[in-house]
Residue, then its C-alpha position, 0 to 999 in steps of 0.5 A: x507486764x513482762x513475764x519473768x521467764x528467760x524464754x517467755x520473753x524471748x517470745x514476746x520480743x523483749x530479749x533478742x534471739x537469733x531466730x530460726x523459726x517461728x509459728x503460731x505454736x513453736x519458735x526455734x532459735x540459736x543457743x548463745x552458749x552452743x555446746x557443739x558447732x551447731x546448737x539451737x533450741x525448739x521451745x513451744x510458746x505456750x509456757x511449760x516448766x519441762x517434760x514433767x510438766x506437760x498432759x496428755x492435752x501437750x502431746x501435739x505441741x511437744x510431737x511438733x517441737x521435736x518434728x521441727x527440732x528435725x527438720x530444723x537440723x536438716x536444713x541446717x546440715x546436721x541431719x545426724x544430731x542430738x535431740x536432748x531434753x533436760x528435766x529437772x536442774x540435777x539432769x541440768x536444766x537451767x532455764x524452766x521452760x521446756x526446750x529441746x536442743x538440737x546439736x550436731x556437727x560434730x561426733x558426740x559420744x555416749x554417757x554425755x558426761 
């Protein structure tokens, strides 16, 4: 049975994504809306809402999607980038599975917006 969870499913293979990374634990992959010329995000496969979802059992997992969201920007040239979270839908979450973004590429500036 497929799960209804956007990010779930990309996991599972059931939607393409144009992937990045992948291991037991995290996968990473490129935002089909990038909101600067690099955007990707780093998901942990285990499905959790978002930052107000995870204990204190999560904080290796959510350690190793931010430890990769880094040196997934590296690698791709922005090692000056934004790491965002979002938690809840009025901080603009859209999809609840806990994701991080990685943007860079570009000045960004300070309030977002």
């Amino acid at each position: 049975m497929s799960s209804p969870c956007l990010f779930c499913r990309i996991v599972n293979g059931e939607i393409p994504a144009k992937k990045l990374y992948e291991d037991d634990d995290v996968f990473a992959f490129w935002d089909i809306s990038p909101q600067a010329p690099k955007h990707f995000l780093v998901i942990p496969k285990k499905h959790l809402t978002g930052p107000g979802a995870f204990s204190a059992e999560d904080e290796a997992l959510i350690g190793k999607v931010v430890r990769i969201g880094a040196e997934l920007a590296k690698e791709n040239g922005v090692e000056q980038c934004r790491l965002v979270m979002n938690n809840g839908a009025d901080a603009g979450q859209t999809v609840f599975h806990l994701h991080l973004h990685v943007l860079g590429g570009r000045p960004m500036s300070w309030p977002p917006g």
